[in-house]
C-alpha positions in Angstrom: 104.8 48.8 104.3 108.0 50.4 105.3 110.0 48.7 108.0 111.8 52.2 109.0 110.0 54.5 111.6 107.2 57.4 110.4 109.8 59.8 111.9 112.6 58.7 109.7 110.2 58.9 107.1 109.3 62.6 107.5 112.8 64.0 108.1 113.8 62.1 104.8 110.5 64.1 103.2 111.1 67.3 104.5 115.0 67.3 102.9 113.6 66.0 99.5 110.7 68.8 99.7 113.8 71.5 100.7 116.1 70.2 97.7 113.0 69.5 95.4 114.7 66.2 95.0 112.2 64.1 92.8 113.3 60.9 92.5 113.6 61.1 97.0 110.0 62.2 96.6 108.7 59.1 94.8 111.1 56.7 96.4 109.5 57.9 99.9 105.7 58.4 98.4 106.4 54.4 98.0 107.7 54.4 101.2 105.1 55.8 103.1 102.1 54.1 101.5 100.6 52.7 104.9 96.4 53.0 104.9 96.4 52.0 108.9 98.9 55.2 109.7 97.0 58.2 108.6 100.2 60.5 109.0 102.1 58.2 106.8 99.0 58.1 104.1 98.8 61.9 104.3 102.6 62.1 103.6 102.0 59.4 101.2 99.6 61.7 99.4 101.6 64.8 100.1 104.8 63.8 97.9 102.4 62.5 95.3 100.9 66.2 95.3 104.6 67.9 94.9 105.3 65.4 92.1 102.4 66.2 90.1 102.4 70.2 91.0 106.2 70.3 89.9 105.5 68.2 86.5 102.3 70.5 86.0 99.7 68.1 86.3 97.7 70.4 88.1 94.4 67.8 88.4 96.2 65.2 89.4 98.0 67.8 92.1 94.5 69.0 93.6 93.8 65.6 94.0 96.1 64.1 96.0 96.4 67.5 98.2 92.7 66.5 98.8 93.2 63.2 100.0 96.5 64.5 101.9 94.2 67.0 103.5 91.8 63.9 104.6 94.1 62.0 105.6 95.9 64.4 108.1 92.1 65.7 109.4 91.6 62.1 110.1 94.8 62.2 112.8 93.6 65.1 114.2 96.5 66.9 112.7 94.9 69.9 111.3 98.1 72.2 110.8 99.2 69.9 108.3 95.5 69.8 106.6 95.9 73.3 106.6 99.5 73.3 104.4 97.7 71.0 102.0 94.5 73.3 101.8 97.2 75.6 101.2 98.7 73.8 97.9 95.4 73.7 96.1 94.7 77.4 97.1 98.3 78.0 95.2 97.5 76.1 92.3 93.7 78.0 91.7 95.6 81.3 92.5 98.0 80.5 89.6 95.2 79.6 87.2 93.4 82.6 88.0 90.7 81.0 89.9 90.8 83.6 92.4 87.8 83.7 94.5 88.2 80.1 95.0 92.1 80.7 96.4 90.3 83.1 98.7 87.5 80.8 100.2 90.4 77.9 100.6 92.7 80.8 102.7 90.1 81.7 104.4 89.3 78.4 105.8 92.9 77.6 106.6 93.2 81.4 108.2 89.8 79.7 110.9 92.3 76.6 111.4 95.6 78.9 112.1 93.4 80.9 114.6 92.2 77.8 116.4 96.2 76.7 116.7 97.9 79.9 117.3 100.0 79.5 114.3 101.4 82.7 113.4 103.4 81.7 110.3 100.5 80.5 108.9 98.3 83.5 109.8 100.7 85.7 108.1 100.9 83.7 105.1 97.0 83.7 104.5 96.3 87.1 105.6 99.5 87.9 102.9 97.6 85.6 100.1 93.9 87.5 101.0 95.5 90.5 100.5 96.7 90.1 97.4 93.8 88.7 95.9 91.6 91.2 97.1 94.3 93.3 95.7 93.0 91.5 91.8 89.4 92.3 92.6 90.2 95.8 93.4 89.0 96.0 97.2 91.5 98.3 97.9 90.8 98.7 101.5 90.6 94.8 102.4 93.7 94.5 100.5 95.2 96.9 102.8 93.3 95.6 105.8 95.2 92.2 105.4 98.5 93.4 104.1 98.7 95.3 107.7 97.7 92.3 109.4 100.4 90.4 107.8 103.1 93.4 108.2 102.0 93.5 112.4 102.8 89.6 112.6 106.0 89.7 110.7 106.8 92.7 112.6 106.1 90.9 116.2 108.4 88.1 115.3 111.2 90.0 113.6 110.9 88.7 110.6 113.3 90.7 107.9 111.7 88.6 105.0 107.9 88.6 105.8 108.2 92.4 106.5 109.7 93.0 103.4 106.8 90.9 101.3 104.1 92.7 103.6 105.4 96.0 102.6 105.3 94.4 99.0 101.9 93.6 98.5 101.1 97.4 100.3 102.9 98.6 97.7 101.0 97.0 95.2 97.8 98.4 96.2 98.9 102.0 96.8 99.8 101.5 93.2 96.3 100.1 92.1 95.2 103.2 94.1 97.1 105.3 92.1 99.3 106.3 95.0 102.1 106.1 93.7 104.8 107.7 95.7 103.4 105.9 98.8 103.8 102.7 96.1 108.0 103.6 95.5 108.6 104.4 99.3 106.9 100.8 100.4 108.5 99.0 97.1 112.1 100.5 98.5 111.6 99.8 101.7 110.7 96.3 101.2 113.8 95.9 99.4 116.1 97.9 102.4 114.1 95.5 104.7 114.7 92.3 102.1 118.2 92.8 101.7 118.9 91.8 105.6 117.5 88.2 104.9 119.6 87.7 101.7 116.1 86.5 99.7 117.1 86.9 96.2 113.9 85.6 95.1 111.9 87.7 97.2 114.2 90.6 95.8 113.9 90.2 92.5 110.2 90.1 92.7 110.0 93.3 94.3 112.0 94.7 91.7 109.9 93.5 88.8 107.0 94.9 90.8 109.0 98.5 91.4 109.9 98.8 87.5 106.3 98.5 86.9 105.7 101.7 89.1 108.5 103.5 87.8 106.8 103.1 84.1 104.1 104.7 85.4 106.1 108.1 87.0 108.4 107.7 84.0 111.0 106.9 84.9 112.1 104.4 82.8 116.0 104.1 83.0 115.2 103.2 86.7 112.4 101.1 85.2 115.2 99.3 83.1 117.2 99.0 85.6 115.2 97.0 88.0 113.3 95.4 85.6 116.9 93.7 83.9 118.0 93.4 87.8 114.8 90.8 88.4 114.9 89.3 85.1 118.3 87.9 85.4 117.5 86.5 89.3 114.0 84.8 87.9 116.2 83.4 85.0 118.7 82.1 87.5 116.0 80.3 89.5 113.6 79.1 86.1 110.8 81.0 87.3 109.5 81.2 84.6 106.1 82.9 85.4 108.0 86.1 87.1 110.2 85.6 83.7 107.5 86.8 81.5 106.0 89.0 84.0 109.9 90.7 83.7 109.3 90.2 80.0 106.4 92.8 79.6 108.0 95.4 82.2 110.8 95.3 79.6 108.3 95.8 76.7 106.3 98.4 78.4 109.6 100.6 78.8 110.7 100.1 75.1 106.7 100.6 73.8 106.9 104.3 76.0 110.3 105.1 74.4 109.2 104.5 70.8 110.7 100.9 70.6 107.6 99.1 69.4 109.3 96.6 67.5 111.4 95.3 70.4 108.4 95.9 72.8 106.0 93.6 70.7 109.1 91.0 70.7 109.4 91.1 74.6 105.1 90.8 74.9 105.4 87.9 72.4 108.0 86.0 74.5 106.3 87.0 77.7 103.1 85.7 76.3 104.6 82.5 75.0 106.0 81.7 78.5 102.5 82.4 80.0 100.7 80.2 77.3 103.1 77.5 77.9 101.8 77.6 81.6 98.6 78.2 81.0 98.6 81.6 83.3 95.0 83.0 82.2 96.0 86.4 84.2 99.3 86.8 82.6 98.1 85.8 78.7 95.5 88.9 79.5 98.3 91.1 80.4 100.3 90.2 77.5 97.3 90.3 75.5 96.5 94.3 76.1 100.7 95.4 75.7 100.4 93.6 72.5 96.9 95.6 72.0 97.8 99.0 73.0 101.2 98.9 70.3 99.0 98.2 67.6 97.0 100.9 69.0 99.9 103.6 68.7 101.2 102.0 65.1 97.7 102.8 64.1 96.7 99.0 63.2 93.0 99.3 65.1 91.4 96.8 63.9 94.2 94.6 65.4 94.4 96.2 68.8 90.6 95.5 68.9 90.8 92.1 68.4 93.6 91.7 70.9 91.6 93.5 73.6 88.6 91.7 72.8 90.8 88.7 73.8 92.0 89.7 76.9 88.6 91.3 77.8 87.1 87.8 77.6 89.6 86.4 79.9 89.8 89.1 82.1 85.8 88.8 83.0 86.5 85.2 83.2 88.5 85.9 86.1 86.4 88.3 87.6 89.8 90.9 87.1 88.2 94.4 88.4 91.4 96.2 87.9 91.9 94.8 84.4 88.5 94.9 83.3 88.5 98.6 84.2 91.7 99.5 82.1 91.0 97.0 78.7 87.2 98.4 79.0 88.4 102.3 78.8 91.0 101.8 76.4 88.7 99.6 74.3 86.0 102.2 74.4 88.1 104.5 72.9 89.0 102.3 70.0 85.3 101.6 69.0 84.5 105.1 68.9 87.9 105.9 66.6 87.2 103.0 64.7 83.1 104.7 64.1 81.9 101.3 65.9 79.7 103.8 67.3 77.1 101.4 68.6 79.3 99.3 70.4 81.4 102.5 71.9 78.0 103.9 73.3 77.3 100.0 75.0 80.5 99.9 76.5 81.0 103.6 77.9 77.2 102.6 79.6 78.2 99.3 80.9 81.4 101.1 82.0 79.6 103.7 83.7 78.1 101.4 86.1 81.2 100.3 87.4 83.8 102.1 89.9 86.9 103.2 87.8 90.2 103.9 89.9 92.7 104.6 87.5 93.6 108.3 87.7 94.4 108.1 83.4 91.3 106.0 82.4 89.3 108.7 84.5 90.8 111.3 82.8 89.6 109.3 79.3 86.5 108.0 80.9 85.5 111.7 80.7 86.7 112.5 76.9 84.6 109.3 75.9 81.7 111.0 77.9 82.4 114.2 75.5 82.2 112.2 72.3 78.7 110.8 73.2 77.5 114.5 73.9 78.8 115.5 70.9 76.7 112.7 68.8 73.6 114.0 71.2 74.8 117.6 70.0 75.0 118.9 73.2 78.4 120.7 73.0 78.1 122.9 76.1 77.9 119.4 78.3 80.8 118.2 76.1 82.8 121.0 76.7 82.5 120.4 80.5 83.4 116.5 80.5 86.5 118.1 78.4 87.6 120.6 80.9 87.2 118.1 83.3 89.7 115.7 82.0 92.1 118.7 81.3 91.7 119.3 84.9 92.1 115.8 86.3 95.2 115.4 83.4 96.9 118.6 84.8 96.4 117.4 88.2 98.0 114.0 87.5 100.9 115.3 85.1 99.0 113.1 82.1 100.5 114.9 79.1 99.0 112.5 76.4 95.1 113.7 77.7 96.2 117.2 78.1 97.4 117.1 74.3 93.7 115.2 73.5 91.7 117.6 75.7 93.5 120.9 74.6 92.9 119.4 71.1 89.0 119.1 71.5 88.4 122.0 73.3 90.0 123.9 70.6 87.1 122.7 68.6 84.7 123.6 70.6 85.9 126.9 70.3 85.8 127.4 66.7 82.6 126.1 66.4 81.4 129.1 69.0 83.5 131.2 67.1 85.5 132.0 69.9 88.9 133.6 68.8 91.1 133.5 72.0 89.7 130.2 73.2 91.3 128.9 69.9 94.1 130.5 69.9 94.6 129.8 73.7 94.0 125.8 72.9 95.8 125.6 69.7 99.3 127.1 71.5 98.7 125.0 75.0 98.2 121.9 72.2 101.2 122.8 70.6 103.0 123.1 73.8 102.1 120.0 75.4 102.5 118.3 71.5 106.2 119.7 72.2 106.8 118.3 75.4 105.6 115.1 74.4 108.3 114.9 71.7 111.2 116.1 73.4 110.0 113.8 76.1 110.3 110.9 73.6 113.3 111.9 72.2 114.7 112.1 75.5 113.6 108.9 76.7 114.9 107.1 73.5 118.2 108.6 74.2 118.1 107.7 77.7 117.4 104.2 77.2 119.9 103.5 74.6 122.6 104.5 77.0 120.5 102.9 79.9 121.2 99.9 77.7 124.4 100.4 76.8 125.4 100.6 80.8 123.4 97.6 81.5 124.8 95.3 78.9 128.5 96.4 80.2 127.2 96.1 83.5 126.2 92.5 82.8 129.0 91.8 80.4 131.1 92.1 83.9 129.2 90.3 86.0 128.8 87.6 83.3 132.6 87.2 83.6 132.3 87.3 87.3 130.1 84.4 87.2 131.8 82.2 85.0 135.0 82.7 87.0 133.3 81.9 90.5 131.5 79.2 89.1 134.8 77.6 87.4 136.8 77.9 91.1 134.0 77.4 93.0 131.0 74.6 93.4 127.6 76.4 91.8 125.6 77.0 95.5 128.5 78.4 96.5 129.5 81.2 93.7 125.5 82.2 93.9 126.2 82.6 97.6 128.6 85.6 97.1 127.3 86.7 93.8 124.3 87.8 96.3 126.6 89.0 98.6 125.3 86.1 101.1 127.6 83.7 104.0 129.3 81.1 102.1 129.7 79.3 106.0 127.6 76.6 106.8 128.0 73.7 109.3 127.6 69.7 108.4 126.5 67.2 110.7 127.1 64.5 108.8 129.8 65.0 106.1 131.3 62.0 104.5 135.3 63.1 103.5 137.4 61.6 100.7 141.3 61.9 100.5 143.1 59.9 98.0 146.5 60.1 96.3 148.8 57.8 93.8 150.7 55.2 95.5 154.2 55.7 95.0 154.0 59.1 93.5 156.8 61.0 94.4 159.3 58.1 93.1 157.5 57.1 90.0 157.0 60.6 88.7 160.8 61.7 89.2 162.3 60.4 86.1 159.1 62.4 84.0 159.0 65.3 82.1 157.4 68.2 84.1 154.5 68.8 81.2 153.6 64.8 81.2 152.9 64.8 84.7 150.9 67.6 84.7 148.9 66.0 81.9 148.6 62.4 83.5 147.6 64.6 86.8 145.0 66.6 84.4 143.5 63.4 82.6 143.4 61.6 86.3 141.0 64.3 88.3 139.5 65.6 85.1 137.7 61.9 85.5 137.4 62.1 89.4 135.5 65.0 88.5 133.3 63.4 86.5 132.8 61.0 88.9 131.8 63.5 91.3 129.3 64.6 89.5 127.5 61.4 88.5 127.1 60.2 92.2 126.3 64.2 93.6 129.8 64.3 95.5 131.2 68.0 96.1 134.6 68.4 94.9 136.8 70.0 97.6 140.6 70.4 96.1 143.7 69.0 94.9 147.0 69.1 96.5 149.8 67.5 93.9 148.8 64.0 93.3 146.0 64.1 96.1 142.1 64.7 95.4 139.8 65.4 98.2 136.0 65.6 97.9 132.7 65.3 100.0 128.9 64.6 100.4 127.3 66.5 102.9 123.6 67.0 101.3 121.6 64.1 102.7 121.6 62.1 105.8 124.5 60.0 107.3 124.0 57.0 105.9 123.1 58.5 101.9 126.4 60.4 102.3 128.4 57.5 103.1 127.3 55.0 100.3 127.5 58.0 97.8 131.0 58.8 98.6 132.0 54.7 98.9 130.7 54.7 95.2 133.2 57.3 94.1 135.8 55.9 96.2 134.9 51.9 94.6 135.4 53.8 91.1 138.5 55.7 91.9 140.2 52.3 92.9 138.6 50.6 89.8 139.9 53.7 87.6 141.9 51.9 84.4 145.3 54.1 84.6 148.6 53.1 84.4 151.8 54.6 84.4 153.8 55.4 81.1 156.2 52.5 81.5 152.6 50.3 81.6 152.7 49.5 85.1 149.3 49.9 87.1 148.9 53.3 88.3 147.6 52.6 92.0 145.4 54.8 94.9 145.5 55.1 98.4 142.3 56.2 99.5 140.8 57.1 102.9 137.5 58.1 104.4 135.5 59.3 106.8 132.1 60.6 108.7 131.9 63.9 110.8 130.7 67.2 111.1 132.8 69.8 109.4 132.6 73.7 108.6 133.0 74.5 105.4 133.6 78.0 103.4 135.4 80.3 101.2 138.4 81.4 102.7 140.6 84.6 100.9 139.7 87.5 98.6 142.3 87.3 96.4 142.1 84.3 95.2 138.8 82.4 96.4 139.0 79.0 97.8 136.1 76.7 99.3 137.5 74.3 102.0 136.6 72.6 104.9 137.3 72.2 108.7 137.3 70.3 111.5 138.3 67.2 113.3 137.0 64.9 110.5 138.8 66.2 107.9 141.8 65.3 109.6 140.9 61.7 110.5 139.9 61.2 106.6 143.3 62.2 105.6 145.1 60.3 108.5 142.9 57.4 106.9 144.4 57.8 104.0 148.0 58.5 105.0 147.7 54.9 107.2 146.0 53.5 104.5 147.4 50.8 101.8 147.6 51.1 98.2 144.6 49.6 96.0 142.6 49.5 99.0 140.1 51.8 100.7 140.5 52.3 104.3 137.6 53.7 106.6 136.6 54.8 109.9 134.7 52.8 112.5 131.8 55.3 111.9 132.0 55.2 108.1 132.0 51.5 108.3 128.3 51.6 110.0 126.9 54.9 108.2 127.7 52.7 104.8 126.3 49.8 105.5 125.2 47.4 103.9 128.4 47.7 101.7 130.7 44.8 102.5 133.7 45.8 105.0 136.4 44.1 106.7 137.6 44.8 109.6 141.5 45.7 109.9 141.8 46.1 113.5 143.3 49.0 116.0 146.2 51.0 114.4 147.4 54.4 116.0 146.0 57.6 114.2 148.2 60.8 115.2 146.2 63.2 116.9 143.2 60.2 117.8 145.0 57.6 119.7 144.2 53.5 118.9 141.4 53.3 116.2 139.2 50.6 115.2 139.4 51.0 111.8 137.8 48.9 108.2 138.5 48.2 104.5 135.7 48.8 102.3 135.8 46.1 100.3 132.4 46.6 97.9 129.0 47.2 97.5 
């Protein structure tokens, strides 16, 4: 049983969850293991959930978000039931178990009613949405979305807005609205921008490529797509990496690169595998289909379908049913599986098709089985009909098909300027279609030409930020986002070489800026073993911080670079011991980049100068340290040195650090 408070506790939780710090998350799940405090036990169970969800034991996850969920019910605290409700909705929703993520949000949507917790109303009516978005009810989908967009709206939230619009967009596409899709994609990302979400950004971009395949446009396609796949790449997110995979696939496949697209479906189906993401090994599953379609290799593309068919009805996936079902259809009746095209146009019959192209095919499918019941007048109409519907919806590939049918039609009626009017509209929209590929090859090998100089650039960007700058901190500007944040509790370091400016008189210029070199090259290293922030050098002085964790965490992991900086084994050239004076310090600070020139991150305020004067009035081999950094690090041994007179702070009360 832990001896600090619950409230301690839960602060200390809430960073770890916020940094995904693991090893904070099991040293407090041990921590909080109390059976009489049901808070503590939910929390208890709580970390034990993140741990598992984060190491992808997604059993052991539900679990203990079960018991978390009992636990906080039990203390009446039914918010926090409601966040762990929440968890196992997340991980059914990622294994495709869809319905079941909608029963769990709507039970948590009754208990954010009940509490007036708008947050989490938005969040569930955001989550409904979208999965009524999978089954393809369209208008509840939209019903929620809205719902979510009003809330965010209400509380001027920049971020919510832009995911309500999001998932809007998303259905408008489903609906095969597209423009109303683009606007609502574009505008979420006009909106997104504000709130600096990268994340959030690069998910609406992945999503806006996909709709830009559809219109066509694929250099904008490209674009987007390579935007997101970078971002999700960045953060190891690794599902909306191999969704980004098969946008880029998709664009290559429509410009004639099959090769490269079945390499970027194989990589995005790999990732999914590895993750066991039922929905996206589907998707994969009918790209890879429909290229063996276009190379010709049916029999393939049939198998593949088949296999995402299977999963597809295992999740209940209206939308993708719909599309593998058509396109299927079509393959069993090229392929003379007449039997089994004749079953599945019937089954597919009796379900609602939205898709504005499987329509369009839905109805030259309908002309083949009239033409095996030799009724040619009837096939002639479902014909015309998908002409008409292809025509209206600019789908060149069923115009080509239709136009190529109905000029069969018309030579067996013998009719002369039906033929010829159908064999020049075929040849026509045959034309179209291969100027339009050449032109989209084209297009896309200077769309990726642009992009890989684009990214050649900021490649070099990067790797100069991140080599000036600490890595949050390059990111920060990379996204064009504040690099000025505020500490509470940052713990400062100064040091410098005792004796310096005497010792290192009488050496050559290049050896002491190699000693120099070898010296903080190691104080680096340190820094990075105990998760200290180097800030700069200034001749022979190093400064560095630890602002990440509470008071008390900063101090002792600053003490242990300070304990290792005094051990450090350097001497001078002559042999002599090579000593430190070292000072530090506990304060708030502000820290940023300061210049545009040349970029520098440093910090402010009055702590940073009572660090240094700790240093300055320090003595050499020893580490001197405020009264404040003397209780934030304790238990490390200390020893008090008495009052001495700080410039700028008056008397002082003031420690040596002598060890842990």
């Amino acid at each position: 049983m832990s001896m600090r408070t619950r409230e301690e506790i839960q602060a200390d939780a809430s960073r770890a969850f916020a940094q995904r710090d693991l090893g904070a998350m099991r040293r407090l799940a041990a921590e909080a293991t109390d059976h009489n405090d049901l808070q503590l036990n939910g929390l208890h169970h709580h970390l034990l959930a993140n741990l598992a969800s984060v190491e992808n034991r997604t059993d052991d996850a539900v679990g203990e978000y079960r018991r978390a969920a009992e636990s906080f019910e039990g203390a009446g605290d039914r918010a926090s039931a409601a966040r762990m409700l929440g968890g196992i909705a997340r991980i059914s929703y990622s294994a495709g178990r869809f319905e079941e993520a909608r029963e769990l949000c709507s039970q948590i949507l009754e208990i954010f009613e009940e509490t007036g917790n708008d947050l989490g109303r938005y969040s569930c009516h955001q989550n409904i949405g979208v999965i009524d978005w999978h089954f393809g009810r369209f208008n509840d989908a939209l019903h929620h979305a809205s719902m979510a967009l009003k809330i965010a709206q209400d509380h001027n939230a920049s971020e919510d807005v832009a995911g309500a619009m999001s998932t809007m967009a998303l259905v408008y596409e489903s609906m095969g609205r597209y423009d109303d899709a683009i606007s609502y994609f574009k505008n979420s990302l006009d909106v997104g921008a504000k709130s600096g979400d990268a994340v959030g950004q690069a998910r609406v971009k992945t999503s806006l490529s996909a709709v830009l395949i559809r219109m066509g446009d694929y250099e904008e396609a490209l674009r987007y797509a390579t935007e997101a796949y970078h971002e999700h790449e960045r953060q190891n997110d690794r599902n909306a990496i191999a969704t980004t995979l098969l946008n880029i696939g998709i664009v290559h496949q429509h410009t004639g690169g099959f090769a490269e697209a079945l390499t970027f479906y194989q990589r995005a189906l790999d990732q999914y595998e590895s993750l066991q993401a039922t929905h996206g090994i589907s998707s994969a599953l009918v790209n890879i289909a429909s290229v063996h379609a276009e190379l010709g290799e049916r029999v393939e593309a049939v198998r593949q379908y088949e296999r995402a068919l299977e999963l597809q009805l295992q999740l209940a996936d209206a939308a993708g049913i719909e599309r593998t079902r058509v396109d299927l259809c079509r393959l069993y009746f090229e392929t003379n599986n007449i039997p089994r095209a004749l079953d599945l146009l019937e089954v597919i019959e009796l379900s609602a098709v939205h898709d504005p192209e499987r329509i369009a095919w839905l109805e030259i499918l309908r002309s083949r089985r009239s033409m095996l019941n030799n009724d040619a007048r009837e096939a002639e109409g479902f014909i015309t009909g998908a002409l008409q519907r292809a025509i209206h919806s600019n789908i060149k590939v069923v115009q080509q098909e239709a136009h190529d049918l109905l000029r069969d039609c018309a030579e067996q009626r013998n009719d002369l300027v039906a033929y010829v009017h159908h064999t020049k509209e075929y040849e026509r929209v045959h034309a179209e279609l291969h100027a339009l590929d050449s032109t989209r090859r084209i297009l896309m090998m200077e769309s990726q030409r642009r992009l890989d100089q684009e990214k050649a650039v900021l490649d070099r960007h990067r790797t100069l930020l991140h080599s000036a700058l600490p890595p949050h901190i390059a990111e920060l500007i990379l996204n064009d986002r504040s690099t000025t944040t505020s500490h509470e509790h940052a713990a400062i370091l100064f040091a410098d070489i005792a004796g310096f400016t005497t010792r290192s008189a009488n050496l050559a210029p290049e050896r002491i800026v190699r000693m120099l070199d070898e010296i903080f090259r190691a104080f680096d290293q340190l820094c990075e073993q105990y998760g200290v922030m180097k800030i700069k050098t200034i001749g022979d002085a190093f400064m560095c911080m630890k602002s990440d964790q509470e008071a008390h965490d900063n101090a002792r992991g600053l003490a242990d670079v300070a304990i290792a900086i005094r051990e450090h084994p350097r001497t001078w050239p002559d042999g002599s011991p090579l000593i430190f004076r070292i000072g530090l310090h506990i304060g708030p600070v502000t820290a940023g980049v300061i210049g545009s020139q040349r970029l520098q991150y440093d910090i402010w305020g009055d702590a940073v100068n009572v660090a240094s004067r700790m240093e300055s009035t320090g003595e050499p081999g020893r580490i001197h340290i405020s009264e404040e950094f003397a209780e934030a690090v304790q238990p490390y041994r200390t020893t008090p040195r008495g009052m001495i007179d700080v410039k700028g702070k008056g008397s002082m009360a003031t420690f040596w650090l002598d060890g842990v």
